[in-house]
C-alpha angles and dihedrals in degrees: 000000000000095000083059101050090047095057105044091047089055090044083054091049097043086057081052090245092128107254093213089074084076103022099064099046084044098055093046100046098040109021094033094231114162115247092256098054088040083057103045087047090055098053079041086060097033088073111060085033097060098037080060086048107046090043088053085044095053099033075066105043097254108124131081117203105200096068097037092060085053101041085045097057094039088054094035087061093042101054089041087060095031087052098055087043093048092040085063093036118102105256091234083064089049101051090050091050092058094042075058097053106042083046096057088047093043092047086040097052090050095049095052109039112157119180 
């Protein structure tokens, strides 16, 4: 199962979907992994994941520096500070948070389809 949840969140992140929308909830509900470790597999995973990315994404054109040096920083700093507060925060809020979460994008992506 693991081998399956694993690949189809890289093959999620390879399309640039963000893989951790389905790796996280994967990992808790079928491997029975706490929110904290399903999180911090998911930035473990994130790694290797985005440098193929960002090659296959430059290799095409498709990236523009300027604003990535910019959008990187900004979410450098933010996960350094958003790490130390989750890290302090009860797993059932977390867990809450990121349902949130998944449901505004979901609600979002559906509001605004665009083909």
């Amino acid at each position: 199962m693991a081998i399956v949840i694993g690949a189809v969140s890289g093959i999620l992140a390879g399309m640039g979907l963000g893989g951790g929308s389905l790796l996280i909830p994967a990992l808790i509900l079928f491997l029975n992994t706490s929110q904290k470790g399903a999180q911090a597999a998911n930035m473990i995973g994130f790694v290797p994941a985005a440098a193929v990315s960002i090659i296959a994404h430059r290799k095409n054109k498709l990236l523009d520096f300027k604003k990535i040096y910019i959008v990187a920083l900004s979410g450098v700093i933010a996960s350094v500070v958003f790490a130390s507060v989750s890290v302090r925060v009860d797993d059932l809020l977390l867990k809450k948070i990121f349902a949130v979460f998944l449901t505004v994008m979901g609600v979002y992506e559906i509001l605004n389809r665009r083909e």
